[in-house]
C-alpha positions in Angstrom: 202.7 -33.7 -71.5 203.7 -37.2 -70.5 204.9 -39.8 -72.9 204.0 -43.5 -72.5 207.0 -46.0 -73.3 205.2 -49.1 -72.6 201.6 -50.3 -71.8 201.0 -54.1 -70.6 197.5 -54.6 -69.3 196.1 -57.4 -67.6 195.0 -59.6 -70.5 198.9 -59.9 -72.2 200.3 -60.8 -68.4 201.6 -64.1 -68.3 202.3 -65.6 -65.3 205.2 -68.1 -64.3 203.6 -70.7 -61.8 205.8 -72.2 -59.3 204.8 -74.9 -56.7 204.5 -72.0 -54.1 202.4 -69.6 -56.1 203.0 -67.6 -59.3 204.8 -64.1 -61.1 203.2 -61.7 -63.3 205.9 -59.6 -64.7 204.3 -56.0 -65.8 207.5 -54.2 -66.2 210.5 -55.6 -67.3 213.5 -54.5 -69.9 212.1 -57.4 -71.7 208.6 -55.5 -72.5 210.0 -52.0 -71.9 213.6 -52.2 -73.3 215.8 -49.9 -71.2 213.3 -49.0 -68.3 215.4 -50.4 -65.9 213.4 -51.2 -63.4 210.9 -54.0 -62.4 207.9 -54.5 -61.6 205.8 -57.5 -60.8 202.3 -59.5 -59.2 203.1 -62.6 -56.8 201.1 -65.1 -55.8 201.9 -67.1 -52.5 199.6 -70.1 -52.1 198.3 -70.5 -48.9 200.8 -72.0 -46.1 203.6 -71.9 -48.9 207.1 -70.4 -49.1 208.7 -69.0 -52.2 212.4 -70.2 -52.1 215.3 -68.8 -50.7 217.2 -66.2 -52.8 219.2 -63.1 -53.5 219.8 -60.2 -56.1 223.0 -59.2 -56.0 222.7 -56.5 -58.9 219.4 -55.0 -57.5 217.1 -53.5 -54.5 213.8 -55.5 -53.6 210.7 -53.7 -52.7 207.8 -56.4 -51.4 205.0 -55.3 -50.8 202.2 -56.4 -49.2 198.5 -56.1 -50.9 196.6 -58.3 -49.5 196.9 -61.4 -46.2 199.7 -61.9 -43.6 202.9 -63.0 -44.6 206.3 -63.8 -43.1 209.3 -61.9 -44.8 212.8 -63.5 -43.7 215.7 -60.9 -44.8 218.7 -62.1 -44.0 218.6 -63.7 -40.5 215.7 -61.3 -39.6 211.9 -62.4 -39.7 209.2 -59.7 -40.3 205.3 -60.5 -40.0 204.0 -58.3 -42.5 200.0 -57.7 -42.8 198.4 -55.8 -45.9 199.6 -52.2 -47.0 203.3 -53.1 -44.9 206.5 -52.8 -47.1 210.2 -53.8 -46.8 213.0 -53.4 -48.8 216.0 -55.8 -49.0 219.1 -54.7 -50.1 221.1 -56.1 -53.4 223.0 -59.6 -52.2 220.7 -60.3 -48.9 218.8 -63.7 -49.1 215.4 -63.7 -48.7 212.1 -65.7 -48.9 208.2 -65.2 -48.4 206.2 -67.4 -46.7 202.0 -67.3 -46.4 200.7 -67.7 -43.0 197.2 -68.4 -44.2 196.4 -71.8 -45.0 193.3 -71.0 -46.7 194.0 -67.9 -48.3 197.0 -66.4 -50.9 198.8 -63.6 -50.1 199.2 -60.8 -52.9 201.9 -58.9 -53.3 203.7 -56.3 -55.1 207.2 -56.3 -55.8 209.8 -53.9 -57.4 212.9 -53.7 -58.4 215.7 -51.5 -59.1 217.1 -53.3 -62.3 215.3 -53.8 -65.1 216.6 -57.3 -65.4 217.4 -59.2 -62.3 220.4 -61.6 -61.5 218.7 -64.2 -59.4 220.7 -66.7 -57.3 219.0 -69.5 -55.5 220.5 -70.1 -51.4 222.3 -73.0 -50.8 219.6 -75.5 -49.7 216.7 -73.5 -50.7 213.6 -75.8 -52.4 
């Protein structure tokens, strides 16, 4: 039988708001030490863009829940509606931006470090 290491349900979330949207960490090192990997709930307000970024210690899996978003990876732009996925490799900037303008997008994302090294693009809001 199965052995649970952590539990965080959706009352003890607590979500860092940005001026594009917001991050609910579920799984982290921080509330499962040594898990090592993450796991989180964004929010994109509608016709927002999350900042420019990378990871360079860690793979990025977004994906898509719910509306239509625009996923730039790298120099590559993918329209992504609900139930797509993409991954972005460790090091490769990236950003998220809502196409709605009346709706957020919902998305989940994971990682493959349980804490993540993030490093804001030159230029990036």
């Amino acid at each position: 039988m199965g052995r649970i290491l952590g539990l965080n349900t959706a009352r003890e979330e607590h979500p860092t708001r940005e001026l594009w949207g917001a991050m609910s960490w579920l799984v982290e090192d921080r509330t499962v030490p040594g898990v090592g990997i993450s796991l989180a709930r964004m929010s994109v307000a509608p016709g927002e863009t999350s900042p420019g970024h990378s990871h360079p210690n860690c793979h990025e899996i977004v994906h898509l829940v719910s509306g239509r978003i625009e996923q730039t990876v790298g120099s590559c732009c993918y329209p992504m509606s609900a139930g797509d996925t993409v991954v972005v490799a460790p090091g490769v900037a990236h950003r998220t931006r809502n196409l709605s303008d009346a709706e957020p997008a919902e998305l989940l994302v994971c990682y493959s470090a349980g804490t993540r090294i993030y490093q804001s693009e030159p230029g990036a809001a």
